[in-house]
Backbone and ligand atoms as CSV (ligand in chain L), in Angstrom:
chain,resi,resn,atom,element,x,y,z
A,1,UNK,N,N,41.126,113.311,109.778
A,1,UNK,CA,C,40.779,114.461,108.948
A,1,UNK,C,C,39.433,115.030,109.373
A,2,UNK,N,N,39.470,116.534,109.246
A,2,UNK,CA,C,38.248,116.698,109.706
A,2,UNK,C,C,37.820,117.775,108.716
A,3,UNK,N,N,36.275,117.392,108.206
A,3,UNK,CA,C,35.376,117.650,107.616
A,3,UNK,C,C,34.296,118.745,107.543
A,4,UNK,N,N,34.032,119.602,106.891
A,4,UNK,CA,C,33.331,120.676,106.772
A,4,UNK,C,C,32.621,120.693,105.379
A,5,UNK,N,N,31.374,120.781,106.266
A,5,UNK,CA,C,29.978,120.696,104.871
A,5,UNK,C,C,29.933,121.912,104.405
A,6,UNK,N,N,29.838,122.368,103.284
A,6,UNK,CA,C,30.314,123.939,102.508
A,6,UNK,C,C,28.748,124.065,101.646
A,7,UNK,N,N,28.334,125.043,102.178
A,7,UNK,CA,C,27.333,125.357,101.004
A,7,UNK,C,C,27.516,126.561,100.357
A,8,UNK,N,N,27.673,126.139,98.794
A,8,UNK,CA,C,28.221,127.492,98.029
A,8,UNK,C,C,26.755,128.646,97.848
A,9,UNK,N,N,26.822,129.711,97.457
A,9,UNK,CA,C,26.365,130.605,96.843
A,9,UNK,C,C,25.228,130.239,96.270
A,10,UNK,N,N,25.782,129.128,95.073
A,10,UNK,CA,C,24.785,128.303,94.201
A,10,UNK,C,C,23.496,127.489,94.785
A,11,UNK,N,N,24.339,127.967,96.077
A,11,UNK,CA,C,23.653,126.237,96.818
A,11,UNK,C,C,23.635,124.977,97.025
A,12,UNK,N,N,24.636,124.737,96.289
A,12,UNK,CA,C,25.480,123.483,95.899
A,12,UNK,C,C,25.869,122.866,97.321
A,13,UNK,N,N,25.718,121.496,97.666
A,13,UNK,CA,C,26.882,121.549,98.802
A,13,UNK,C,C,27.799,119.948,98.676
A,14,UNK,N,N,28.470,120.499,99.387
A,14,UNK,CA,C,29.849,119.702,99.233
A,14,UNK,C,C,30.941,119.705,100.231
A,15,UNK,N,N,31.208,117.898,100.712
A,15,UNK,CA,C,31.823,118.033,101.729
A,15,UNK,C,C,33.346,118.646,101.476
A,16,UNK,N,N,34.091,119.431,102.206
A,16,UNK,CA,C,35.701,119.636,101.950
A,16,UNK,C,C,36.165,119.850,103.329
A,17,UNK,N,N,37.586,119.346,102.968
A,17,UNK,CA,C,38.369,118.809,104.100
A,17,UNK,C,C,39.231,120.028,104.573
A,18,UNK,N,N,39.123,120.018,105.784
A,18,UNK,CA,C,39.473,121.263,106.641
A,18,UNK,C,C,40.728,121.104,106.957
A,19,UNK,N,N,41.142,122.514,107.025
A,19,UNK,CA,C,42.720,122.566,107.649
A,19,UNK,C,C,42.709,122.896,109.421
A,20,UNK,N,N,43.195,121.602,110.095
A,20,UNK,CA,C,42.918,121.849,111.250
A,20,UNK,C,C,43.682,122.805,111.924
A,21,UNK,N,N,43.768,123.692,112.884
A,21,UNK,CA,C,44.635,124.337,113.622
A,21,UNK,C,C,44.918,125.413,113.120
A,22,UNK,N,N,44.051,126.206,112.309
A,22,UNK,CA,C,44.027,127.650,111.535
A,22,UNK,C,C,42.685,127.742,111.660
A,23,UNK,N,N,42.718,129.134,110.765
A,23,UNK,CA,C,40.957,129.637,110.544
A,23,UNK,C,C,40.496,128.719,109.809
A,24,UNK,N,N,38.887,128.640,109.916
A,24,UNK,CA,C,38.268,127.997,109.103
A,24,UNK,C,C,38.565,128.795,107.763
A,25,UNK,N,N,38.493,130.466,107.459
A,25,UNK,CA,C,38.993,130.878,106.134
A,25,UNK,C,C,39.853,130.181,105.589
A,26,UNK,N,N,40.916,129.734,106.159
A,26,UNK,CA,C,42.458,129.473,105.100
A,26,UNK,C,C,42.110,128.490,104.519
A,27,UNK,N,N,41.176,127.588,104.514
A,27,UNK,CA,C,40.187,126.181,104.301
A,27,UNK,C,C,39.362,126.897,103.066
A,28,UNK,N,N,38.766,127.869,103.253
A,28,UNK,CA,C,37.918,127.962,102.442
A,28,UNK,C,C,38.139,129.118,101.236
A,29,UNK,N,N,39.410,130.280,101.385
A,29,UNK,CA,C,39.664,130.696,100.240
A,29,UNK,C,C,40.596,129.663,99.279
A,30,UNK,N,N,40.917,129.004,99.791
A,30,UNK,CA,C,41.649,128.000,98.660
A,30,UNK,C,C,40.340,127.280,97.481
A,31,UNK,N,N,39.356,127.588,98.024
A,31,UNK,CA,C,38.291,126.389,96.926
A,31,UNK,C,C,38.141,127.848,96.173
A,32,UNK,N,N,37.174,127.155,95.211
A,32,UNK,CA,C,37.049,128.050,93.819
A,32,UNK,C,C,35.960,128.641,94.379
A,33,UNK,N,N,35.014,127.806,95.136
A,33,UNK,CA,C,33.680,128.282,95.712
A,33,UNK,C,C,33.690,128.571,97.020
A,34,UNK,N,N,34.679,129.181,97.788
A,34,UNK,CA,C,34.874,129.841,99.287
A,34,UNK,C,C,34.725,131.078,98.806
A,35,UNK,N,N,35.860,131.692,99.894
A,35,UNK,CA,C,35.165,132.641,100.206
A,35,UNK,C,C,36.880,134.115,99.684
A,36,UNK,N,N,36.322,135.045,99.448
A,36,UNK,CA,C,37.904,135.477,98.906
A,36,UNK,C,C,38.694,136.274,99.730
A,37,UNK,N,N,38.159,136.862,101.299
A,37,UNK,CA,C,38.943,136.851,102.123
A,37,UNK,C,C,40.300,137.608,101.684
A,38,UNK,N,N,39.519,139.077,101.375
A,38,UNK,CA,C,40.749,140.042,100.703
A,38,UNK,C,C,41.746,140.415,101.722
A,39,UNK,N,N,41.346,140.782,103.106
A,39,UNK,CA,C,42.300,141.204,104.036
A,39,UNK,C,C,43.145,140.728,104.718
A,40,UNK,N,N,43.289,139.316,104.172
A,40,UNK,CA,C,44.014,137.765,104.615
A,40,UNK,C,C,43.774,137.740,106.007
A,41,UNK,N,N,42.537,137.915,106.586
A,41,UNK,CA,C,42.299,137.256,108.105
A,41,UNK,C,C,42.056,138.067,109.256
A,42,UNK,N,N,42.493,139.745,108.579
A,42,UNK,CA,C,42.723,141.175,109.915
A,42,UNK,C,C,41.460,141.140,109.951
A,43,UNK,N,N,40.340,141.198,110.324
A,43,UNK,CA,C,39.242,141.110,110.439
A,43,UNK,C,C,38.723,142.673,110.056
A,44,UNK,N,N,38.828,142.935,108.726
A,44,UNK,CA,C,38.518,144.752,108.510
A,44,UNK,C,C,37.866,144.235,107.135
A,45,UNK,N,N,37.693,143.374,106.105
A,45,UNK,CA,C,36.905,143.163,104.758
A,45,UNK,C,C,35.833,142.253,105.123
A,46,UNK,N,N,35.138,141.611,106.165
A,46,UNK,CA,C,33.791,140.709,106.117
A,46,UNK,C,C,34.130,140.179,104.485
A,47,UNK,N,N,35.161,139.853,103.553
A,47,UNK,CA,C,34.781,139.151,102.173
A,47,UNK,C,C,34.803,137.650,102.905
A,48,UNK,N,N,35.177,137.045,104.115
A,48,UNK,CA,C,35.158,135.826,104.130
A,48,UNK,C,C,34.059,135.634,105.041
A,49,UNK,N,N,32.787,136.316,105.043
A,49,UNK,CA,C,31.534,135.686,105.507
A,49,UNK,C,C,30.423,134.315,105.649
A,50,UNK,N,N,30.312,133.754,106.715
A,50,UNK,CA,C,29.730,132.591,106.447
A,50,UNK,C,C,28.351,132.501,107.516
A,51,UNK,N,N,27.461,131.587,107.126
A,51,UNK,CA,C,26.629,131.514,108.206
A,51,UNK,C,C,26.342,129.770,108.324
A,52,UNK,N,N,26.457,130.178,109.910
A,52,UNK,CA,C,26.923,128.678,110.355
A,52,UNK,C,C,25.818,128.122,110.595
A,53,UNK,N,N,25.147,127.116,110.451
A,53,UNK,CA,C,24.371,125.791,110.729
A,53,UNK,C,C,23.728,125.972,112.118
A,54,UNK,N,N,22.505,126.187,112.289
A,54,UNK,CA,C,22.194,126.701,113.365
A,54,UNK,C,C,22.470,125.684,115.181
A,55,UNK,N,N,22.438,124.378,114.596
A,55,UNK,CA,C,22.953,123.486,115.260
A,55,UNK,C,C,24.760,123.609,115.402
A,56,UNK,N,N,25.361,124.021,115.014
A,56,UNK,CA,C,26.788,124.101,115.244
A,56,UNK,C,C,27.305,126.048,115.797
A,57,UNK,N,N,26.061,126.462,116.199
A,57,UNK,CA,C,26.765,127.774,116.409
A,57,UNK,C,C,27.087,128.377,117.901
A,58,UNK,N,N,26.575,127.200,119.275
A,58,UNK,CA,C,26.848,127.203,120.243
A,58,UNK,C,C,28.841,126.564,120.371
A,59,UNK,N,N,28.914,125.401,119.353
A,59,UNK,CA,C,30.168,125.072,119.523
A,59,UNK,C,C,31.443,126.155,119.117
A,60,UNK,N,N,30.871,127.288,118.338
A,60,UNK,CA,C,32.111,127.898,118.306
A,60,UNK,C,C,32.497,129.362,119.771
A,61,UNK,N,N,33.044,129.217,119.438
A,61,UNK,CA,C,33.492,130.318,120.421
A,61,UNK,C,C,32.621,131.790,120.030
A,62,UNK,N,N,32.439,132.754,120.758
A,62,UNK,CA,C,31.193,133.439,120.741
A,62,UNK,C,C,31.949,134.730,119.901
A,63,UNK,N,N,30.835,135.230,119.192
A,63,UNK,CA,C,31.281,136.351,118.110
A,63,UNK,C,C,30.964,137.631,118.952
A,64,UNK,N,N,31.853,138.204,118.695
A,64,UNK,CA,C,32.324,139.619,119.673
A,64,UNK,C,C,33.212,140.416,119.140
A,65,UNK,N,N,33.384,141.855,119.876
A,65,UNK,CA,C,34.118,142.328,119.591
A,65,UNK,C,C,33.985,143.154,117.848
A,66,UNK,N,N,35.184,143.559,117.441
A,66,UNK,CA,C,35.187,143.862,116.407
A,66,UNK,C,C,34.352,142.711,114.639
A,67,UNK,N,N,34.061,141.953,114.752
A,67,UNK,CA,C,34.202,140.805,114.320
A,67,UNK,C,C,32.534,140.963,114.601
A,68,UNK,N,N,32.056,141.388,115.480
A,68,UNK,CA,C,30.554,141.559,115.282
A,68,UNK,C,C,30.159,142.746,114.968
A,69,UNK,N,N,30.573,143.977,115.409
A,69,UNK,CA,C,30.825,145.217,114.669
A,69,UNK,C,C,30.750,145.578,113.307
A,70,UNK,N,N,31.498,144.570,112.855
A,70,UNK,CA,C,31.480,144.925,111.017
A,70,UNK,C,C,30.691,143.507,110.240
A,71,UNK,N,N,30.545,142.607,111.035
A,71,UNK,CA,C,29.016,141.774,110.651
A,71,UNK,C,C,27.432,143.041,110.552
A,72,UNK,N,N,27.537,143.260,112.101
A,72,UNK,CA,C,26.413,143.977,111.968
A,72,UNK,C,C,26.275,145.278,110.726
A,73,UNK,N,N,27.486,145.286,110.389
A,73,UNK,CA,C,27.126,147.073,108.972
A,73,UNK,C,C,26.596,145.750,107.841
A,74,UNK,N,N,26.497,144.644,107.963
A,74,UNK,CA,C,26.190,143.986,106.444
A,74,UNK,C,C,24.708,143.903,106.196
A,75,UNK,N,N,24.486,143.935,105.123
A,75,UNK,CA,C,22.783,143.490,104.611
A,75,UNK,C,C,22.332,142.161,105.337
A,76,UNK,N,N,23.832,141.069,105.289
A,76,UNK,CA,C,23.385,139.470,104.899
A,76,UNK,C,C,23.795,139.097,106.452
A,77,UNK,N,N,23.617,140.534,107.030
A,77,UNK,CA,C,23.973,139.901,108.550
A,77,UNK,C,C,22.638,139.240,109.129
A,78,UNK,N,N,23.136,138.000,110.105
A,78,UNK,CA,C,22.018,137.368,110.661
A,78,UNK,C,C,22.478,136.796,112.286
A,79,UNK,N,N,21.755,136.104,113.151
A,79,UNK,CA,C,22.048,136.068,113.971
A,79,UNK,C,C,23.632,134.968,113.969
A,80,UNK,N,N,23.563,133.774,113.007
A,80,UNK,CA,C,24.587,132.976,112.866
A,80,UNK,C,C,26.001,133.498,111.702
A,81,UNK,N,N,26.032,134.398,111.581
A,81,UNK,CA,C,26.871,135.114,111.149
A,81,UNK,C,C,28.068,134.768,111.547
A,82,UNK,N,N,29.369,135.227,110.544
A,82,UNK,CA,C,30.327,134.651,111.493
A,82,UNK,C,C,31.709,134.849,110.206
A,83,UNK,N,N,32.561,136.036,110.661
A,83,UNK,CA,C,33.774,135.859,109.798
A,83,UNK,C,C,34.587,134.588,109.720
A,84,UNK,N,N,34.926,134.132,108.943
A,84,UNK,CA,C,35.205,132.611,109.257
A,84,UNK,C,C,37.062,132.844,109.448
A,85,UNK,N,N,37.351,133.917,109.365
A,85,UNK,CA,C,38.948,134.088,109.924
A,85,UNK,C,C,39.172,133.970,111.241
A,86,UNK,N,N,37.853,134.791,111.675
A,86,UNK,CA,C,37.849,134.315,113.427
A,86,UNK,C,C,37.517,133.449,113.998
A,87,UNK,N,N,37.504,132.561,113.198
A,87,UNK,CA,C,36.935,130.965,113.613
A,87,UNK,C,C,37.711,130.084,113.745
A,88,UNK,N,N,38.329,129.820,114.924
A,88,UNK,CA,C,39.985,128.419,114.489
A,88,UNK,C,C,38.836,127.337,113.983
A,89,UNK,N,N,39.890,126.344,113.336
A,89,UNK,CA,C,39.198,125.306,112.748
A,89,UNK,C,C,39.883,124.038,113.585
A,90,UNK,N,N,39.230,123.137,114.590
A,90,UNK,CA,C,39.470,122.132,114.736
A,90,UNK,C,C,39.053,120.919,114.739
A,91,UNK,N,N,39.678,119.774,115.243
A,91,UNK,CA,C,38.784,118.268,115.015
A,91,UNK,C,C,37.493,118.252,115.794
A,92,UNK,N,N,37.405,119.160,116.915
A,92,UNK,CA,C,36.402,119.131,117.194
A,92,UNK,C,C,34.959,119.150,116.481
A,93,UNK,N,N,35.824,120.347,115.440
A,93,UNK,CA,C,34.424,120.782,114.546
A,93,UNK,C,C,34.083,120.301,113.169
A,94,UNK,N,N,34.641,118.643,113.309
A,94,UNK,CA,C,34.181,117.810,112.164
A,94,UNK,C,C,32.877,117.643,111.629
A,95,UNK,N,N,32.762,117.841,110.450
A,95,UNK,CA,C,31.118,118.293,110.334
A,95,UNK,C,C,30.479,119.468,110.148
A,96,UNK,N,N,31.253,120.249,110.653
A,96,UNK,CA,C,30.479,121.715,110.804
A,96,UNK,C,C,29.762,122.425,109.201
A,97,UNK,N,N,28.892,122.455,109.472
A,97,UNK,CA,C,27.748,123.105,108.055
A,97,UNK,C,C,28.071,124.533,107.952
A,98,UNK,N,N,28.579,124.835,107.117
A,98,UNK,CA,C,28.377,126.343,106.894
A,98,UNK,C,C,28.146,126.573,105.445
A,99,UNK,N,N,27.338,128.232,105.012
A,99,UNK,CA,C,26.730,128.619,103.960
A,99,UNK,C,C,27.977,129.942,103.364
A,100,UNK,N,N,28.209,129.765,102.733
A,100,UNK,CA,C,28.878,131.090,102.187
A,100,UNK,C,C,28.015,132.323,101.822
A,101,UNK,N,N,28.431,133.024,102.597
A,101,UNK,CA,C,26.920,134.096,102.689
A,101,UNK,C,C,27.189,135.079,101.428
A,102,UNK,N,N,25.807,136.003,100.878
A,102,UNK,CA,C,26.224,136.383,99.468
A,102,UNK,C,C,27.147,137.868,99.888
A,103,UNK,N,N,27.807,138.154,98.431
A,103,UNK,CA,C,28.752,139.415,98.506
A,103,UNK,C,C,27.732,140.632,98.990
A,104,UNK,N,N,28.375,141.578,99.574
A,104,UNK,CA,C,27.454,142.445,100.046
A,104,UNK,C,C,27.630,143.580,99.637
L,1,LIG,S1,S,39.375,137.801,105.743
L,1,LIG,FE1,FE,38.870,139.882,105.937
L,1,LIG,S2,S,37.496,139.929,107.599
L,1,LIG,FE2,FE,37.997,137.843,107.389
């Protein structure tokens, strides 16, 4: 099983168990405290925004494209930014820290 450290809104954090071999989203609109990911994954609503752990942001695959485009129109954009639909989720990335970034 592989593991993803979630820090809510609140600030709260809490480990939850990832769905491997999908987006990291489909993992995280299921909790009460993810993320709500209105456009189910087309990458056109940024609602499933996260910012990743500055130590884990070389391991993902590099943000581009459209997917940085509509990061950059946000307030809460930062350099570790990161729609988490475009993010596959695997065992590799057991552990991975991410912040649920605020609504914008
Ligand atoms: S779920 Fe809409 S951009 Fe990711």
């Amino acid at each position: 099983m592989a593991e993803i450290v979630l820090v809510d809104r609140d600030g709260k954090e809490t480990p939850v168990q990832g769905r491997v071999g999908v987006s990291l989203m489909e993992t995280l609109r299921d909790l009460d405290n993810g993320v709500a990911a209105i456009c189910g994954g087309m990458c056109s609503c940024a609602t499933c925004h996260v910012w990743v752990d500055e130590a884990w942001v070389a391991k993902l695959p590099p943000c581009q494209g459209d997917e940085l485009e509509l990061l950059r129109e946000m307030s809460s954009f930062k350099p570790n930014s990161r729609l988490s639909c475009q993010v596959p989720f695997t065992e590799a990335l057991s552990g991975l820290r991410i912040t649920i970034a605020p609504d914008d």
